[in-house]
C-alpha positions as CSV (number, residue, x, y, z in Angstrom):
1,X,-0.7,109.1,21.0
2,X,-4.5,109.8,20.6
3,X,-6.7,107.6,17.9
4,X,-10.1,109.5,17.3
5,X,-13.2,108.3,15.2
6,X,-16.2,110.2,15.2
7,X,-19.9,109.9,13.5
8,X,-21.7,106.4,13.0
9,X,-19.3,104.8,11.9
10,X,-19.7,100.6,11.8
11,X,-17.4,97.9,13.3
12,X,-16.4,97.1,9.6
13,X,-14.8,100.6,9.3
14,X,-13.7,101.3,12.7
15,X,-10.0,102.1,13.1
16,X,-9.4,99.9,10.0
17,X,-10.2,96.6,12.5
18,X,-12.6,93.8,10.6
19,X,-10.4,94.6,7.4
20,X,-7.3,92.5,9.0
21,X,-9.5,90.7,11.2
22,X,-11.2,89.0,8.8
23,X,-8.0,87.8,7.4
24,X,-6.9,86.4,11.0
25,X,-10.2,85.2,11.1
26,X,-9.2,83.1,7.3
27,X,-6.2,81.8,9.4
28,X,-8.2,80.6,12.5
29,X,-10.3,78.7,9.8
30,X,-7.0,77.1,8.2
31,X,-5.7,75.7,11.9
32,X,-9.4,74.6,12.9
33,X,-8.9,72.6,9.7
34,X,-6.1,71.4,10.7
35,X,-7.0,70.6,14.1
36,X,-4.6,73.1,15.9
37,X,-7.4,74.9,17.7
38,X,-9.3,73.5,20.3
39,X,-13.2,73.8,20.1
40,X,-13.9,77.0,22.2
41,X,-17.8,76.9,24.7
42,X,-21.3,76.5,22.7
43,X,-22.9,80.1,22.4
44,X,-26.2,80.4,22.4
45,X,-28.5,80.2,18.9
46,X,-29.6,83.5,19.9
47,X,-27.3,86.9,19.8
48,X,-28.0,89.9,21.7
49,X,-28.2,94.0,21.7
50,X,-26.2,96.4,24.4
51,X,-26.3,99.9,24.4
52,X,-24.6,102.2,26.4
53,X,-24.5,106.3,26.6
54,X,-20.3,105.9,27.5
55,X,-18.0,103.2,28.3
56,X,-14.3,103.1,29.7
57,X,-11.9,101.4,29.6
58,X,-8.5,100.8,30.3
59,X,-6.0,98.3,29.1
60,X,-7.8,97.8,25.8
61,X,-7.3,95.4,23.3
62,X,-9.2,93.7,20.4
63,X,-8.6,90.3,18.1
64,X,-10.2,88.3,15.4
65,X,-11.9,84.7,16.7
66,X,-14.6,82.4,16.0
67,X,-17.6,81.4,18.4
68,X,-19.0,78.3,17.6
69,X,-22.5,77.3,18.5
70,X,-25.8,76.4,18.1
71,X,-29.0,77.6,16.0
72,X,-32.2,78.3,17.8
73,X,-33.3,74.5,16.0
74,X,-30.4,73.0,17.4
75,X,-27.6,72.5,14.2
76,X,-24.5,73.3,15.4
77,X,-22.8,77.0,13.6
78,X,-19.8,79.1,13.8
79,X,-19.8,82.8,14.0
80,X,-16.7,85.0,13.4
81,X,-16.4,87.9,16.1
82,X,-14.0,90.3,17.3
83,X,-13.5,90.3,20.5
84,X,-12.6,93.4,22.3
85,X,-11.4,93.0,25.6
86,X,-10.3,95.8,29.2
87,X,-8.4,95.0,32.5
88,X,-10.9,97.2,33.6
89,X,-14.1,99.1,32.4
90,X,-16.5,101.7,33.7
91,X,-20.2,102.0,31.4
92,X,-23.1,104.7,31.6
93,X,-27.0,103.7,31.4
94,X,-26.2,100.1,30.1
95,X,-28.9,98.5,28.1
96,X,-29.3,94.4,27.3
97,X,-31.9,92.9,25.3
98,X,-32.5,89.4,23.9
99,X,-35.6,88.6,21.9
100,X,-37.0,85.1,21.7
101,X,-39.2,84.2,19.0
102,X,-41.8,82.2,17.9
103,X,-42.7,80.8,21.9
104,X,-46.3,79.2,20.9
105,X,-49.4,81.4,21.8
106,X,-46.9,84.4,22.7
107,X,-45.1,84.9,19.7
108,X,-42.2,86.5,20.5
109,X,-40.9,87.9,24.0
110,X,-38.2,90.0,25.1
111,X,-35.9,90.4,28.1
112,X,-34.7,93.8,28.6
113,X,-31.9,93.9,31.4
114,X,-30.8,97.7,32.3
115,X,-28.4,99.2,35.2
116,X,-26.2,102.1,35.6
117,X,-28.3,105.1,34.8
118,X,-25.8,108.1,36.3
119,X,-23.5,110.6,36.0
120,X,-21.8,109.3,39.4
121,X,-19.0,106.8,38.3
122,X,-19.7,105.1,41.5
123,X,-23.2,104.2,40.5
124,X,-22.2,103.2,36.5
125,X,-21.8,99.1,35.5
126,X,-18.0,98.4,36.2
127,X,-16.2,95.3,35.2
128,X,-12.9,93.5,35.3
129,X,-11.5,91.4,33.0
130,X,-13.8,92.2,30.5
131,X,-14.0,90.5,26.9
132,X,-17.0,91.2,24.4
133,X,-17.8,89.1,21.4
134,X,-19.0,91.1,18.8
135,X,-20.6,90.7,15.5
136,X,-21.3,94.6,15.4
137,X,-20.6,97.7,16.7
138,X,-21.4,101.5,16.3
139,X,-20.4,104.1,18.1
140,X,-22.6,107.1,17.2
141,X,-20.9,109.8,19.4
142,X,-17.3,108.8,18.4
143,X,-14.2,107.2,20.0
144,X,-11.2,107.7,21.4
145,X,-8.2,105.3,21.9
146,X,-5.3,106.5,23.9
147,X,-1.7,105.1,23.2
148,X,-2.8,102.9,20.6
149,X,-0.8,100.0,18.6
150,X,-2.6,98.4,15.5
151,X,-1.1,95.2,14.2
152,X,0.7,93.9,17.2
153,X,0.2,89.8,17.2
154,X,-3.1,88.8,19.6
155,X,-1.1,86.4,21.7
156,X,1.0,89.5,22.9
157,X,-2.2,92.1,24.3
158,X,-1.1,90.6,27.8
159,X,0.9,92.0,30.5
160,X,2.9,88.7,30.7
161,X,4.2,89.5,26.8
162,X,4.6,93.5,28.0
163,X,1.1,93.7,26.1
164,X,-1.5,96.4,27.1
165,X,-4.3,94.6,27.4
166,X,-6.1,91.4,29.9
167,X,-4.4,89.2,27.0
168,X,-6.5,86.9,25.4
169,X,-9.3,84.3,26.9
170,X,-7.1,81.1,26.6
171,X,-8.2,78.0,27.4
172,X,-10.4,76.5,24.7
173,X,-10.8,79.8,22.9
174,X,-10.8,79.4,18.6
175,X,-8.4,82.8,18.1
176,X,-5.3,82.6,16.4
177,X,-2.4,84.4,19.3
178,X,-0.3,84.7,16.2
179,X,-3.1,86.9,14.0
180,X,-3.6,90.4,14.0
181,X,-4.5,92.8,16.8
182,X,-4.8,96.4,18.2
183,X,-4.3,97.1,21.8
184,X,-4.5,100.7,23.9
185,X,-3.7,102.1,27.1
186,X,-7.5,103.1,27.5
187,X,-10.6,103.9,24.8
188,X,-13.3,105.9,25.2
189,X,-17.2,105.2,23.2
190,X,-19.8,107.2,23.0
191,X,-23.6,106.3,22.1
192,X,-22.5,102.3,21.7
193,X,-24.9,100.2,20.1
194,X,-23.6,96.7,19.4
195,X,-24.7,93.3,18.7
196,X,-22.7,90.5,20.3
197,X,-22.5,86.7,21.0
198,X,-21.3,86.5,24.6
199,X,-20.1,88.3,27.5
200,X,-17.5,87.1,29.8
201,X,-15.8,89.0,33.1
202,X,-14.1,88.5,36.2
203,X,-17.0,90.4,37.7
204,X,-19.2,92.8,36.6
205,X,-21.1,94.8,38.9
206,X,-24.5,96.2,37.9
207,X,-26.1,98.9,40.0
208,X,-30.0,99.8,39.5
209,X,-30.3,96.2,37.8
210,X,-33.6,95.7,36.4
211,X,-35.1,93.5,34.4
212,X,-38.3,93.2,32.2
213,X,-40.0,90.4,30.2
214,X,-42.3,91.5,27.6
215,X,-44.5,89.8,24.9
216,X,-43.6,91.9,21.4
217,X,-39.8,92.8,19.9
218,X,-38.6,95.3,22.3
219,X,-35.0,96.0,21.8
220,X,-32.4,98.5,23.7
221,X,-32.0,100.5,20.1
């Protein structure tokens, strides 16, 4: 079974996702409330850009959750994401920028962090155990998901439930494993530009790393 989206088309309205996530997203609020959830790490007050030309990825799967944090003043804030996770992921000409403002006499400054400029697989960004908090995604050239199921229950994505995906982050993560989810046996983007709260991976492997600090707003898109 083959899932295709194509054109610039926004998280919101991507394979019908934030629609039912934001209603798992209601029930992660309900058992904060109640104190079922545990309190997941601080994020930053700061989110940040990634682009990429492709990314792939197998064992894919995606669920509503909350990321709480901290403002750039120091106030403590919540931020509802969807996290899309892969066992395994291979991505061409990654792009990372972060953009610090208001630094006295500088204004604002930005680190840009880039690796993986190929056509050689060998030489692309590759990660394992890869989960992505997003607050926004587009995918300009399209996507494709491969085998895909949409409304399975997040706490069953894992191989241990006969799920397709990593599973989800555990520990002190604020995601409901009951709420709604979509997994795949791969997915393929094309032209991602996304804006996201935190990165985590079992590794991740960056080849042509570099990294610049500029004085200005200089973002990957």
């Amino acid at each position: 079974m083959e899932s295709q989206v194509r054109g610039g088309t926004r998280w919101k309205r991507f394979t019908v996702v934030m629609v039912p996530s934001v209603a798992a997203t209601a029930a992660i609020g309900v058992a904060l409330a109640q104190g079922a959830l545990a309190a997941s790490f601080s994020v930053s007050g700061q989110s940040f850009k990634v682009s990429a030309d492709e990314l792939h990825g197998n064992g894919f799967a995606q669920y509503g959750a909350i990321d709480s944090g901290y403002t750039l003043s120091g106030e403590k804030t919540i931020h509802p994401v969807a996290v899309s996770s892969f066992k395994d992921a291979t991505i061409k000409n990654l792009c990372q920028s972060v953009v610090t403002p208001n630094i006295p006499i500088l204004g604002s400054v930005s680190l840009t962090l880039t690796a993986g400029n190929s056509d050689d697989k060998k030489n692309q960004v590759s990660a394992d155990n890869l989960y992505i908090d997003v607050a926004d995604l587009e995918a300009k050239g399209g996507a494709v998901f491969h085998g895909i199921d949409i409304g399975v229950a997040a706490g069953d994505t894992g191989a241990d439930k006969g799920g397709k995906g990593p599973g989800m982050k555990g520990g002190k993560e604020q995601a409901n494993p009951y709420g709604f989810a979509q997994q795949a046996t791969g997915a393929d983007l094309y032209g991602v530009q996304q804006t996201a709260w935190a990165t985590t991976a079992g590794t991740f492997t960056l080849p042509g790393l570099k990294m610049k600090l500029q004085t200005g707003t200089h973002e990957c898109y």
